[in-house]
C-alpha positions as CSV (number, residue, x, y, z in Angstrom):
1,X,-47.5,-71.2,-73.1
2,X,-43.9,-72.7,-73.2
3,X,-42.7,-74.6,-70.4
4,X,-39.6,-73.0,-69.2
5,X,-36.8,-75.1,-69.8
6,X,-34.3,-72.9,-67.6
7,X,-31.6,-75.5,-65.7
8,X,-32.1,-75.2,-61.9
9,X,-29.5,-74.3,-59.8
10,X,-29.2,-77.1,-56.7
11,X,-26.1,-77.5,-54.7
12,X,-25.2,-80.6,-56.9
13,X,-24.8,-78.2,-59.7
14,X,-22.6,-76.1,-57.6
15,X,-19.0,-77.3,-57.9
16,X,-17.6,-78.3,-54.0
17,X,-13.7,-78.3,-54.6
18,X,-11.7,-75.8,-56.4
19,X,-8.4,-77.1,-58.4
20,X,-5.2,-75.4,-58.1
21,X,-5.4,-73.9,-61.2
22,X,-8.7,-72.4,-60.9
23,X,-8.1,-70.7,-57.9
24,X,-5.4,-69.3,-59.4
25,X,-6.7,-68.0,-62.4
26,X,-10.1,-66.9,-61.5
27,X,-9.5,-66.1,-58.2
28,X,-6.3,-64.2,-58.0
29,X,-4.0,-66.6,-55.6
30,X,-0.6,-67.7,-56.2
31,X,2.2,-70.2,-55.7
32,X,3.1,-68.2,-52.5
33,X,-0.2,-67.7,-51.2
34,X,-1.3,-71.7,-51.7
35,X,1.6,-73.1,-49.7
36,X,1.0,-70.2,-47.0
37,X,-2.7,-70.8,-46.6
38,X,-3.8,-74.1,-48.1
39,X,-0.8,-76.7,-47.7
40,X,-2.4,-79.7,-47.5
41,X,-5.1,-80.8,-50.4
42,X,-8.7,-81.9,-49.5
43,X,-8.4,-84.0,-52.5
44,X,-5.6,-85.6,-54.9
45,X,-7.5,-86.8,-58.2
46,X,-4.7,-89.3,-59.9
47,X,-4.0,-88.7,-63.9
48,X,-2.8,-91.5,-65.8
49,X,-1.3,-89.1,-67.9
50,X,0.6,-86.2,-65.9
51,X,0.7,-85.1,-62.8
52,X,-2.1,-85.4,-60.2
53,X,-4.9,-82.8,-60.0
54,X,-4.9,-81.1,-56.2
55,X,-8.2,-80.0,-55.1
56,X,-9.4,-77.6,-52.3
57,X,-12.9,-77.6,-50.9
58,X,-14.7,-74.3,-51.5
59,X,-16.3,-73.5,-48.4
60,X,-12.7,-73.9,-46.9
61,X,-11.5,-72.0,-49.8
62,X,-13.7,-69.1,-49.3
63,X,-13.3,-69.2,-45.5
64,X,-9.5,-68.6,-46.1
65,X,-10.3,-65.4,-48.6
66,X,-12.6,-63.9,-46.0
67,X,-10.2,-63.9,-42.8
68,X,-8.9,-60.7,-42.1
69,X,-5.0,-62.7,-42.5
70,X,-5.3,-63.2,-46.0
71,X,-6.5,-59.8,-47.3
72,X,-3.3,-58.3,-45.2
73,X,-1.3,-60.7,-46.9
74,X,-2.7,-59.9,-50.1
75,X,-2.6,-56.7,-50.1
76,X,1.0,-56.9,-48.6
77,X,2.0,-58.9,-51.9
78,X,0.5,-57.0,-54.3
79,X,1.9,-53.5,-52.9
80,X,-2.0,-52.4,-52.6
81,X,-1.3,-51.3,-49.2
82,X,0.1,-48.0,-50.7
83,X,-3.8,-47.2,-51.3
84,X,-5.6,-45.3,-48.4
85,X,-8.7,-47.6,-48.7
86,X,-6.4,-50.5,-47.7
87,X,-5.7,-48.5,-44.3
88,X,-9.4,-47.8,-43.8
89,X,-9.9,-51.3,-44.3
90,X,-7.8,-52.4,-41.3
91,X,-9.4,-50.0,-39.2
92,X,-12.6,-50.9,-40.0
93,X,-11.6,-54.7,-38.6
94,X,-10.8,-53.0,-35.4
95,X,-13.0,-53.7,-32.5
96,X,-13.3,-53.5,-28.1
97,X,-13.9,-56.1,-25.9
98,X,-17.8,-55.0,-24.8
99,X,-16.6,-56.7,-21.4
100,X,-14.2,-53.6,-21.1
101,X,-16.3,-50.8,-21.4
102,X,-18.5,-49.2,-18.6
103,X,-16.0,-50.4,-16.2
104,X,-15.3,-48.4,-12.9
105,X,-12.2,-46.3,-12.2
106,X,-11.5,-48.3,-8.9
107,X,-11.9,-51.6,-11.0
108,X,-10.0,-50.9,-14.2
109,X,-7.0,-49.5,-12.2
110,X,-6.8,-53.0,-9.8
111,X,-7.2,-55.0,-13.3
112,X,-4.4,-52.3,-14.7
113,X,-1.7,-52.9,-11.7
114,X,-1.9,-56.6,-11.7
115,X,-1.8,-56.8,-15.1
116,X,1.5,-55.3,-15.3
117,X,2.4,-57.1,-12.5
118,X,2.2,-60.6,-13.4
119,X,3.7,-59.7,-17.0
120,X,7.0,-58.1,-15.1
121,X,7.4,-60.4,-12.6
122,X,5.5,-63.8,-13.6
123,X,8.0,-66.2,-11.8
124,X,7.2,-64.7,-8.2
125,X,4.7,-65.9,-6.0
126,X,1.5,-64.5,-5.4
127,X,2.3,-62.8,-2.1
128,X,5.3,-61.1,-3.8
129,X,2.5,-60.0,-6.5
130,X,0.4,-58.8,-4.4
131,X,3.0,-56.8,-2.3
132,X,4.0,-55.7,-5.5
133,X,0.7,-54.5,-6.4
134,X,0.5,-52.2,-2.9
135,X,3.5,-50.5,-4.0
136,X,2.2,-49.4,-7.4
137,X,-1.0,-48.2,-5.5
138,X,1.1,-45.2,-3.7
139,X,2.9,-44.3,-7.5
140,X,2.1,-41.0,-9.2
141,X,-1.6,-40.2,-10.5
142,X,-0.2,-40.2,-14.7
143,X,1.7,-43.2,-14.1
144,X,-1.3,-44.8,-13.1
145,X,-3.2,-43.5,-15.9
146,X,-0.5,-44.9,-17.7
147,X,-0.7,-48.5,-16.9
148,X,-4.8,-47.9,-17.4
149,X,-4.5,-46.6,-21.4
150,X,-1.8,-50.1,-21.9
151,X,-4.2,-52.3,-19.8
152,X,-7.5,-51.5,-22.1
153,X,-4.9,-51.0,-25.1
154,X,-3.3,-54.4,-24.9
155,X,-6.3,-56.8,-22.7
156,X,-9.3,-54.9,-24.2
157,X,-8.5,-54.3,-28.0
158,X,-7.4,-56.7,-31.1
159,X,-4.8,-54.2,-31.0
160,X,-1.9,-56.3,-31.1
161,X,-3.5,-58.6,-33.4
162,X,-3.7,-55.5,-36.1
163,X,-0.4,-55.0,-35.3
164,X,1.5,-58.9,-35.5
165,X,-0.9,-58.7,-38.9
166,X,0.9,-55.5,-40.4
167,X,4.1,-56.1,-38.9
168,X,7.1,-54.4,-40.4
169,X,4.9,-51.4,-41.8
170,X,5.4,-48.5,-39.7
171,X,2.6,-46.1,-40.8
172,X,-0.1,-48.3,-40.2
173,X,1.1,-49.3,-36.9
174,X,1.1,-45.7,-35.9
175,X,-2.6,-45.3,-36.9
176,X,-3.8,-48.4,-35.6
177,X,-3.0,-46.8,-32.3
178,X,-4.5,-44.3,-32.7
179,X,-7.1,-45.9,-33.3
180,X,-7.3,-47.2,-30.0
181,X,-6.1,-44.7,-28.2
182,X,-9.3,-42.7,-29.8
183,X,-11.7,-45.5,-28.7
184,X,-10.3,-45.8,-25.3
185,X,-10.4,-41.4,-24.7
186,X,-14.2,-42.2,-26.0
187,X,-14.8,-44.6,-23.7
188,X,-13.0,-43.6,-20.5
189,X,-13.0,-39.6,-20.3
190,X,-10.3,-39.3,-17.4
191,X,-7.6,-41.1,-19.6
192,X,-8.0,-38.5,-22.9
193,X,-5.0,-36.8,-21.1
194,X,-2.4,-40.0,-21.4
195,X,-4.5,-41.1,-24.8
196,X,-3.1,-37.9,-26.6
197,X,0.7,-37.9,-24.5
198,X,1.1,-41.4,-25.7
199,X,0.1,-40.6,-29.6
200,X,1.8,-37.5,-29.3
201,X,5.1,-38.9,-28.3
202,X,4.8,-42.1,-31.1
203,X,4.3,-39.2,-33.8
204,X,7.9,-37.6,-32.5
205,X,9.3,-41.0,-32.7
206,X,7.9,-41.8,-36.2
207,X,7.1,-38.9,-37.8
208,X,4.1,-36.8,-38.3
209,X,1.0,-38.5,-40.0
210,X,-2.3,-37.8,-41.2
211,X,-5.3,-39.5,-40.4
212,X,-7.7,-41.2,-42.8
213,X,-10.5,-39.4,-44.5
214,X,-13.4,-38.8,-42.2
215,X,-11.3,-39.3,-39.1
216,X,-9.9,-37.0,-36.5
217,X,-7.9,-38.2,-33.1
218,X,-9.6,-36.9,-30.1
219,X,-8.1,-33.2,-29.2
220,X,-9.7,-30.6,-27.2
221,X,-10.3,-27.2,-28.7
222,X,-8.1,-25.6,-26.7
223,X,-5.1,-28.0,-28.3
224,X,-6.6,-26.7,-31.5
225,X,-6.0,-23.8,-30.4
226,X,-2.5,-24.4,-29.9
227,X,-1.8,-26.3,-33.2
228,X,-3.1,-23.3,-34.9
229,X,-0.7,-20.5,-33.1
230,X,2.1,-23.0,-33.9
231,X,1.3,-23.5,-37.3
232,X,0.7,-19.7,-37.9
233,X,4.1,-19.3,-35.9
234,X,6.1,-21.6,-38.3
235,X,4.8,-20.0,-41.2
236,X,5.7,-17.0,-40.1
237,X,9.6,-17.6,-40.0
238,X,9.2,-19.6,-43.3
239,X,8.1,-16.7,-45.1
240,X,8.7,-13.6,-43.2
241,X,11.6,-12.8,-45.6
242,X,9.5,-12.2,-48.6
């Protein structure tokens, strides 16, 4: 029987640092992308001959690649975000604080009204806050509803996260709120009113859009109803002169 002469893998075999050029070449970065996300070397390796040899460590390497920054920026520079799976991939990265779901209406709307309040008037004291909090208690049921959907939008989602990440592209700014305004209908029944006013007036600001394959945004069926006697409506007129 032959004694198996296969080399074994250890981590010594394994290389630790990555040279500029081998990242680039077997691992799809670029100029742009180096000086972006890896600025400083681990390692400078001196050549008597030409220029020094810059190396990177890999797990810091690999660390880089698997942050949610550097795929959008990837895709971003290699115009892959025309590709649906791109936007289902940002979606997928979206996720709720667990330690804002389950909360009660009396709770979330206090957290709601001085939320808003110490973002519009941080420079006042906390007895003008709170006096200013009072006042918002007597305002108008949707209004409060309002500052609820923003609250859990903005405090309990990586909402604006997705957002700074894709900045500058419209579309998918569009459906990463709806994304969360779907979650936070899911989660908090009595808002699914303001969920579908706010997305409704961002789509007449922007533009109608489409959701992603295997998604729908939360609308009851008697909206459905209602999209489908204005659709049959506008077809009518389209083509009631042939």
């Amino acid at each position: 029987m032959s004694k198996d002469t296969t080399p074994k893998i250890s981590r010594e075999t394994v290389p630790q640092y990555f040279s500029r050029g081998w990242i680039c070449v077997s691992r799809g970065w670029d100029s742009i992308a180096i000086e972006k996300f890896l600025p400083i070397p681990d390692r400078v390796m001196p050549h008597s001959g030409g220029a020094a040899d810059v190396l990177y460590r890999r797990d810091r390497v690999k660390e880089i690649e698997d942050s949610f920054e550097f795929k959008v920026d990837t895709w971003r520079r290699r115009g892959l975000h025309r590709d649906g799976e791109t936007l289902t991939h940002i979606l997928q990265q979206f996720y709720v604080d667990p330690n804002f779901i389950g909360l009660s209406k009396v709770g979330l709307l206090r957290a709601a009204l001085w939320h808003y309040v110490e973002r519009e008037y941080p420079d006042e004291s906390p007895e003008i806050q709170k006096y200013q909090v009072g006042l918002l208690g007597d305002c108008p049921a949707d209004t409060k509803e309002r500052l609820m959907v923003n609250y859990l939008r903005h405090m309990g989602t990586n909402y604006e996260q997705l957002v700074s990440a894709t900045e500058g592209r419209r579309d998918f700014y569009v459906f990463i709120l709806w994304q969360a305004l779907n979650r936070i209908a899911e989660e908090y029944p009595y808002l699914q009113k303001e969920c579908r006013r706010q997305l409704a007036l961002k789509r007449n600001e922007t533009g109608d859009f489409n959701p992603p394959r295997g998604h729908a945004p939360y609308v009851t069926r008697a909206h459905k109803h209602r999209l489908a006697r204005r659709a049959d409506r506008k077809w009518r007129r389209k083509y009631q002169h042939l």
